[in-house]
Wavefront OBJ file of the C-alpha trace (Angstrom):
o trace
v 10.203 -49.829 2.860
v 11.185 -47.513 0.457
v 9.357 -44.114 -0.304
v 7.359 -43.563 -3.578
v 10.163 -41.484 -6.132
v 6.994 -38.459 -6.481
v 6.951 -38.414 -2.320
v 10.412 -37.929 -1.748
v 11.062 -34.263 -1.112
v 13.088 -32.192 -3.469
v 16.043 -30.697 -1.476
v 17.112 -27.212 -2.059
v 20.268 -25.811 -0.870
v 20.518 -21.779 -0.826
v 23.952 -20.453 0.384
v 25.285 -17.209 0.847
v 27.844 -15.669 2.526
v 26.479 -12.705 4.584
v 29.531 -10.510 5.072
v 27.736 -7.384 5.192
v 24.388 -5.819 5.550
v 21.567 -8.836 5.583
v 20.432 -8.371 1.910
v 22.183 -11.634 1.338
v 20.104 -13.874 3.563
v 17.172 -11.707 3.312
v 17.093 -12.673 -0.537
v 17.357 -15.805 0.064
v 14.730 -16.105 2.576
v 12.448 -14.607 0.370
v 13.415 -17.362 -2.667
v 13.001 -20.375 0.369
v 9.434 -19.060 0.809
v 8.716 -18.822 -2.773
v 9.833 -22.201 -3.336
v 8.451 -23.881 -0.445
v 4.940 -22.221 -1.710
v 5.042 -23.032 -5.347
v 6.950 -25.742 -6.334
v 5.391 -28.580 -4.720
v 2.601 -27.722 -7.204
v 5.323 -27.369 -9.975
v 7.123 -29.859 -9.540
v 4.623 -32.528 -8.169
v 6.889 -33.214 -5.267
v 7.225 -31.927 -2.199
v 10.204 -29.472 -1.050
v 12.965 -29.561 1.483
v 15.805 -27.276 2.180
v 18.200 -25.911 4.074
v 19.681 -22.075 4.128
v 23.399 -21.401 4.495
v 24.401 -18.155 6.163
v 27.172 -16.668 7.692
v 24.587 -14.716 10.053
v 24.414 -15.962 13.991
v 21.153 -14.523 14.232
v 19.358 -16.510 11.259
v 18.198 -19.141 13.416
v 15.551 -16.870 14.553
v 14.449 -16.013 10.848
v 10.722 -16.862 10.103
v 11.266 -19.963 7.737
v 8.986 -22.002 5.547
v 8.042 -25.136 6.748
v 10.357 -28.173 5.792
v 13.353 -25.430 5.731
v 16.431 -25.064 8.168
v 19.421 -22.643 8.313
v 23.048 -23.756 9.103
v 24.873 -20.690 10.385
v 28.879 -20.303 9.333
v 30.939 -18.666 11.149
v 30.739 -15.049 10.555
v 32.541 -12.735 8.008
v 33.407 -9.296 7.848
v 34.316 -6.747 4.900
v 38.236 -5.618 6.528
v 40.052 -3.350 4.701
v 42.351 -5.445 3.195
v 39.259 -8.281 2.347
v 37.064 -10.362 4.217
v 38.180 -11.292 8.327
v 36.756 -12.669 10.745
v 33.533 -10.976 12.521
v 33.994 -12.550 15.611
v 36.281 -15.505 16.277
v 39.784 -14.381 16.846
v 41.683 -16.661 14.475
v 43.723 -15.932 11.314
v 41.433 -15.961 8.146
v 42.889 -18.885 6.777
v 41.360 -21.025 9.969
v 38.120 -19.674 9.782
v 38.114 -20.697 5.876
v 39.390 -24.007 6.551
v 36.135 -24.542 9.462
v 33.968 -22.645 6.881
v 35.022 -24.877 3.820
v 34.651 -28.229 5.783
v 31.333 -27.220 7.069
v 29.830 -26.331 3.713
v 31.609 -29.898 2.333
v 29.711 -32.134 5.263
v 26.671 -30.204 4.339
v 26.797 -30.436 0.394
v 27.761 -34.384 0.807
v 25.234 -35.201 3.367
v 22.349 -33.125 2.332
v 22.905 -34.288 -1.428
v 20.726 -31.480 -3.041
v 19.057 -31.799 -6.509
v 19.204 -27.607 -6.595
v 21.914 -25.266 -5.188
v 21.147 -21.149 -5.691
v 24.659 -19.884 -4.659
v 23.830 -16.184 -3.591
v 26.960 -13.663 -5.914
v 29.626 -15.134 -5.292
v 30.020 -18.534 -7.519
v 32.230 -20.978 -5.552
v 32.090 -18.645 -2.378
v 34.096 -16.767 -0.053
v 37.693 -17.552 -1.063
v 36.984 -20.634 -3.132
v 35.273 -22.446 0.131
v 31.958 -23.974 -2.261
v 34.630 -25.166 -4.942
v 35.319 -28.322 -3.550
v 32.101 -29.508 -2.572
v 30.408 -28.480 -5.723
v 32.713 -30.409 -7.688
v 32.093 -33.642 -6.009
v 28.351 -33.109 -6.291
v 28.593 -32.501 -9.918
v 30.242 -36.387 -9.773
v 28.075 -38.010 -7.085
v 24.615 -36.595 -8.315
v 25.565 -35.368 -12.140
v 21.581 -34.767 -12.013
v 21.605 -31.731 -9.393
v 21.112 -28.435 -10.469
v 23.912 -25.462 -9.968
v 22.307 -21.731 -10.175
v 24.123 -18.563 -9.805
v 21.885 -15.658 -8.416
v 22.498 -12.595 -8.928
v 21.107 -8.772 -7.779
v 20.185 -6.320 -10.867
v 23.235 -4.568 -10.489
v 26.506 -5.766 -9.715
v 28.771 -3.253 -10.027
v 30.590 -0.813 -12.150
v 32.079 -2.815 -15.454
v 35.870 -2.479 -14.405
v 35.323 -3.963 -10.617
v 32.729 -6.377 -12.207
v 35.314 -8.131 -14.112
v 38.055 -8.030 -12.253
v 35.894 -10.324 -9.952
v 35.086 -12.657 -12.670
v 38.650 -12.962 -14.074
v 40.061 -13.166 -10.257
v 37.520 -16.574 -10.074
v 39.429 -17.955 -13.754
v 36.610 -15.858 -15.795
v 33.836 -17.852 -17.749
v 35.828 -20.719 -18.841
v 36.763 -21.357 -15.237
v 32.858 -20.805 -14.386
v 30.841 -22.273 -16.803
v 30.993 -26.089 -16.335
v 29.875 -25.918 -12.637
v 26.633 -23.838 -13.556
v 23.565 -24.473 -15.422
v 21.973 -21.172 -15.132
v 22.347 -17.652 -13.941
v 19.049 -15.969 -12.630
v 19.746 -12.357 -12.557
v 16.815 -10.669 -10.488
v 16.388 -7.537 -12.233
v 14.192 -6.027 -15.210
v 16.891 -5.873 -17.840
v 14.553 -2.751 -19.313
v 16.012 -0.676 -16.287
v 19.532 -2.276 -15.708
v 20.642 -5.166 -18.039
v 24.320 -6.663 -16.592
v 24.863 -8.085 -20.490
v 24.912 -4.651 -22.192
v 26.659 -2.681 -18.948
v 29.704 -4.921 -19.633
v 29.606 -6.669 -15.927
v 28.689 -10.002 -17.051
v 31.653 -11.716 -19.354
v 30.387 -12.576 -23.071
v 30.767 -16.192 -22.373
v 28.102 -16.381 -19.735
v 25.559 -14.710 -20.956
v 23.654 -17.278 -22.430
v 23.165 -19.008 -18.930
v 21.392 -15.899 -18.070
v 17.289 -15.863 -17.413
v 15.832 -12.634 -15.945
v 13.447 -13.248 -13.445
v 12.195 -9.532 -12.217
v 12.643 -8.017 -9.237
v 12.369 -10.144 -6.589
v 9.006 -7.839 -5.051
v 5.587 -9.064 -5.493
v 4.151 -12.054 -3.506
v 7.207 -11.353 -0.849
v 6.434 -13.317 2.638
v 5.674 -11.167 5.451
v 4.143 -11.141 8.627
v 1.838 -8.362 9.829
v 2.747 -6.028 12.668
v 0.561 -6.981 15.703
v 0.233 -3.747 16.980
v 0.497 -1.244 14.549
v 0.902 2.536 15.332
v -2.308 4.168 15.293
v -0.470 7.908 13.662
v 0.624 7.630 10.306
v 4.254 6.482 10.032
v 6.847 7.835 7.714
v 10.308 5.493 7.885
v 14.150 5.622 6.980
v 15.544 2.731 6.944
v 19.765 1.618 6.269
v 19.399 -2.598 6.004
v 21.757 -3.581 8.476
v 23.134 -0.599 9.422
v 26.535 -1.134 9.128
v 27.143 1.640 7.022
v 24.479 3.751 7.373
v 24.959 6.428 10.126
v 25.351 9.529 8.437
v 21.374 8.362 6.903
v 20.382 8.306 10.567
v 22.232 11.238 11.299
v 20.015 13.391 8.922
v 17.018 11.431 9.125
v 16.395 11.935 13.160
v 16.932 15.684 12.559
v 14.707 16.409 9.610
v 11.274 17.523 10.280
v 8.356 15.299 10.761
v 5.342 15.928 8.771
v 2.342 16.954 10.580
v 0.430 14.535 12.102
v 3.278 11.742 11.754
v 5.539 10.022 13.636
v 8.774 9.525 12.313
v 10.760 5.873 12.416
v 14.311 5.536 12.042
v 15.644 1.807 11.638
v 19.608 2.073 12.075
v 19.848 -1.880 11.599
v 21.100 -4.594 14.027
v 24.982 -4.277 12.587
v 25.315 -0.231 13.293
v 27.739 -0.084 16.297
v 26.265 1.271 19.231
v 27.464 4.290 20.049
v 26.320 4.933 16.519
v 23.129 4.670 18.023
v 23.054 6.112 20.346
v 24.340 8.963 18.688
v 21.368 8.967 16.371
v 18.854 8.635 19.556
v 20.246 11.867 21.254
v 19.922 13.646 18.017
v 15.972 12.435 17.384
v 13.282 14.680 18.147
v 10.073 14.304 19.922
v 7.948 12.150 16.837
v 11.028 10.479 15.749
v 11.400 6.993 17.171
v 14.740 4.811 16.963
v 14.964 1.493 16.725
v 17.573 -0.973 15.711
v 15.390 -3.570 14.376
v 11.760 -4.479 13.683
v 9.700 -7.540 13.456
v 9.317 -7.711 9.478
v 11.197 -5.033 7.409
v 8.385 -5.427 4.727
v 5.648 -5.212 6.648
v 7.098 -1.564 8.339
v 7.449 -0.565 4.257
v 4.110 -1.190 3.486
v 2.599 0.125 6.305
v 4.381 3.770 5.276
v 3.126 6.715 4.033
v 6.885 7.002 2.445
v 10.225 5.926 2.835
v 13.621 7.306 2.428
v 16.143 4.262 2.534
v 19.829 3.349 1.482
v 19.455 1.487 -1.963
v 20.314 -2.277 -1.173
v 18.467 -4.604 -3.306
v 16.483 -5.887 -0.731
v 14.663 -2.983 0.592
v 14.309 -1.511 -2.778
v 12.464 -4.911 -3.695
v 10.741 -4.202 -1.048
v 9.634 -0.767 -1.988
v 8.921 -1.768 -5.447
v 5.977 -4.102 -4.648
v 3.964 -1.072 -2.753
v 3.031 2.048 -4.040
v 4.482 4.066 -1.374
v 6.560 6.971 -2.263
v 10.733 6.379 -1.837
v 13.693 8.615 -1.714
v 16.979 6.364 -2.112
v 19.968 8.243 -0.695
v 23.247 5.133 -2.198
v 26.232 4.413 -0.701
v 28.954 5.270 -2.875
v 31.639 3.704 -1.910
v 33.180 1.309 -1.792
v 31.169 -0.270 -4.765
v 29.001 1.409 -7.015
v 26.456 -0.642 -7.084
v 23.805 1.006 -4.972
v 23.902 4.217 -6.732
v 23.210 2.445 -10.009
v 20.849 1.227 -9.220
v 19.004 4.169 -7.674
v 19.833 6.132 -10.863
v 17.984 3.666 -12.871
v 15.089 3.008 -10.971
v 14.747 7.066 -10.905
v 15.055 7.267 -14.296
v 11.922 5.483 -14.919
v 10.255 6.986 -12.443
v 10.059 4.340 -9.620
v 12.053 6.276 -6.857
v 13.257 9.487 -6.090
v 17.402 9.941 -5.106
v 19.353 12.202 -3.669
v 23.160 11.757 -3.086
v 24.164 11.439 0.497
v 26.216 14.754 0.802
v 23.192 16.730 -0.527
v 20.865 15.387 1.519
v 20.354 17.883 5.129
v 17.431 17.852 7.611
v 15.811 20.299 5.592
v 16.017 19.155 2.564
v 14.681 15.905 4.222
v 11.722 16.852 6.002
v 10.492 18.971 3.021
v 10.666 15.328 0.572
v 8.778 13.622 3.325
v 6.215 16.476 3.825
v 5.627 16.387 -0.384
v 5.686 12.118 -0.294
v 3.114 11.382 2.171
v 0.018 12.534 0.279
v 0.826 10.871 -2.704
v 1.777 7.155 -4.366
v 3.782 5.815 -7.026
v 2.747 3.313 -9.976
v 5.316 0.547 -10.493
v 3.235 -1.773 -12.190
v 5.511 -1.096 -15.438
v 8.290 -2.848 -13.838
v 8.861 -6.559 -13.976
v 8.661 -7.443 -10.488
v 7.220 -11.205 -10.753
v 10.376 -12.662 -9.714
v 9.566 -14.800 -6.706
v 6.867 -17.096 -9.269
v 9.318 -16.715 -11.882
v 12.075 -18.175 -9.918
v 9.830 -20.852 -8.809
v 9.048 -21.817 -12.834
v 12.390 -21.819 -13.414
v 13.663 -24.025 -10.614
v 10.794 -26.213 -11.819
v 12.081 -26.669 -15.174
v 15.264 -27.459 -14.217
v 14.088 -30.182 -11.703
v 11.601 -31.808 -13.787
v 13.396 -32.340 -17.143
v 16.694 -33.731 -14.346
v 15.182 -34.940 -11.097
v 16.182 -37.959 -9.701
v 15.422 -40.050 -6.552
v 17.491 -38.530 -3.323
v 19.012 -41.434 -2.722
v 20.762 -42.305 -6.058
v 23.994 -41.918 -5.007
v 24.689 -43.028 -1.191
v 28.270 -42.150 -1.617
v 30.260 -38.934 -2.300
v 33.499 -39.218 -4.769
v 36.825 -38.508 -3.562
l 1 2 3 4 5 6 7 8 9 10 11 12 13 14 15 16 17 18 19 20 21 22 23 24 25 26 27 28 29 30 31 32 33 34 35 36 37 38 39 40 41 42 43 44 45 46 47 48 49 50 51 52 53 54 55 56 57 58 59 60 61 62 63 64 65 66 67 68 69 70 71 72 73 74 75 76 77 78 79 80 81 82 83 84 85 86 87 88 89 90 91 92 93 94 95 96 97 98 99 100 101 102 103 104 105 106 107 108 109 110 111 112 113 114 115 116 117 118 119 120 121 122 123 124 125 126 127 128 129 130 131 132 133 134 135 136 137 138 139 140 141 142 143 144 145 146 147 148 149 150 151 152 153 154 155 156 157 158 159 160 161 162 163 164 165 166 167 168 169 170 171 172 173 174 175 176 177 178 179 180 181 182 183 184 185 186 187 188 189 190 191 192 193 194 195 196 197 198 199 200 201 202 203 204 205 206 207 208 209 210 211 212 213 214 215 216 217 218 219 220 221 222 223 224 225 226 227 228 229 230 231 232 233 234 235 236 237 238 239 240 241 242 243 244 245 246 247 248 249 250 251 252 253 254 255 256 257 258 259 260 261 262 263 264 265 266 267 268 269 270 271 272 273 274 275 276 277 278 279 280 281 282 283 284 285 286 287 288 289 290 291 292 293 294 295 296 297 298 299 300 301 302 303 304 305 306 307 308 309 310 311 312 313 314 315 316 317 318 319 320 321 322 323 324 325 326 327 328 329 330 331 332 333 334 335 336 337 338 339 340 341 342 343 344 345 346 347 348 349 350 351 352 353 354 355 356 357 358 359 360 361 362 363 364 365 366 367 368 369 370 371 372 373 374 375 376 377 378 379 380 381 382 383 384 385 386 387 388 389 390 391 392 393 394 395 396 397 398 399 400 401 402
């Protein structure tokens, strides 16, 4: 007996590649909840999906209902490109297992939307192949390229986009680009890191901030909780560093989150150097749920916990990496500029200097509400339109081509 066309779920495929930090999957986390939430009512159908990550511990990631994850084996940024983060084979293996895993999920899971996470066909290529047969099998299926507000500075940008054939080589596998960003603070068409023949795919969203899923902490601390926080942690140690020296405002406690990637004698580097109201930690429950609960924040400037920061009103020092992309300190700069955060460059920044920003940030709040930071519904509208005006039954096409 076969299911009614407006009862069959809509399936949603969300990949990204996760080779550093966990803004990647955190991002798309937050666009799985938005979806699941919204467009059954948008769409009049219900949803289904399943996340793609290169991150072991995503299984463990609070999903919406109807979603799964399939974890890829893991990457890492080497110096000479990505490697292997834990397997010891050459790269070329892993690709080859990563690039036959994403084809058997792409041709079995026949989506009706993909939201490929930066990089357009993948690490290395390793989404080309699959994407092109689902463009033939299910011609219906929607292809969207997601982007962060800020990708990088113009020269690196398109060097990336001319190493992938540039936008003639991009253009017929995507029907839109959502950039997640308020173009008033940082717009990738005028900064030169989008190419001219892309642009028109492009629909802002806003920052992907308010209506965020998150989960209450069950116990929270009774003393008033200032936090610095690097993402994963990776590459945030000299943060820590200066973070578990600086002086706690009275009356506080002080939380330091190094991130489950910072090695560990990393640290425990940063533990021995903590003082008595400064706590660390390498992980908490729900990242957003430690933001809002802050009476102000000094973090690394990673889209994700910026987004974060943006939907509260709690005060926020950004301290960018600099190298090796520029992207971070962008978008700090910006953000500062219209008077969202506060930065500091990392080689300025001492325990001092520190604990006197936190002891001037916890009696006050900041007003964001200027920004565009609807981007969770907006993404959900969009994916809407696109399904609606193309949707088909799931089980058009039983085969894949060749």
């Amino acid at each position: 007996m076969s299911v009614p066309h407006r009862e069959q779920p809509l399936r949603v495929l969300l990949y990204s590649h996760d080779s550093q930090g966990l803004g990647h999957l955190r991002r798309n986390l937050a666009l799985a909840h938005s979806l699941a939430r919204q467009l059954p009512r948008l769409a009049g159908r219900p949803v289904t999906g399943l996340l793609l990550t290169g991150l072991a511990h995503a299984g463990s990631a609070a999903l919406p209902d109807g979603f799964d994850v399939v974890v890829l084996p893991g990457l890492r940024k080497g110096r000479d490109g990505y490697a292997p983060r834990h397997v010891r084979v050459p790269m070329t293996d892993l690709l080859k297992v990563r690039g036959q895993m994403l084809s058997g999920v792409v041709d079995g899971f026949r989506p009706d939307l993909v939201v490929i996470d930066r990089h357009a066909h993948g690490v290395d290529g390793e989404l080309r192949a699959a994407l092109t047969r689902l463009r033939v099998s299910r011609p219906r299926a929607r292809v969207v390229l997601g982007l962060r507000d800020v990708l990088d500075s113009p020269a690196v940008a398109a060097a990336e986009w001319e190493a992938l054939g540039g936008a003639e080589a991009l253009r017929p596998g995507l029907d839109e680009i959502w950039v997640y960003g308020d173009p008033a603070v940082h717009d990738v068409r005028r900064s030169g890191e989008l190419p001219c023949g892309l642009q028109d795919l492009v629909r802002y969203t806003g920052y992907l901030a308010t209506g965020r899923h998150w989960q209450p902490e069950p116990e929270p601390s009774p003393t008033p909780t200032v936090v610095t926080t690097v993402g994963g942690g990776g590459d945030g140690v000299a943060l820590c560093r200066v973070a578990a020296q600086a002086p706690v405002p009275p009356g506080h406690r002080h939380l330091v989150v190094t991130g489950p990637q910072m090695p560990d004698h990393h640290r425990r580097e940063v533990e021995l150097l903590a003082g008595a109201r400064t706590e660390v930690v390498d992980r908490v429950p729900d990242g957003f749920a430690t933001v809002r609960g802050a009476r102000a924040v000094v973090a690394m400037a990673g889209y994700n916990t910026v987004t974060e920061v943006l939907a509260t009103q709690v005060p926020a020092l950004l301290v960018p990496r600099e190298r090796p992309r520029r992207e971070q300190q962008l978008r700090a700069t910006g953000l500062a500029a219209v008077g969202a955060v506060e930065t500091c460059p990392q080689d300025q920044l001492t325990p001092q200097r520190l604990g006197a920003w936190l002891a001037g940030a916890v009696g006050r709040s900041v007003d964001r509400s200027a920004l565009d930071r609807r981007g969770l519904p907006a993404v959900a509208r969009r994916a809407a339109d696109l399904l609606t005006s193309s949707s088909v039954p799931t089980q058009e096409v039983s085969g894949v081509a060749g």
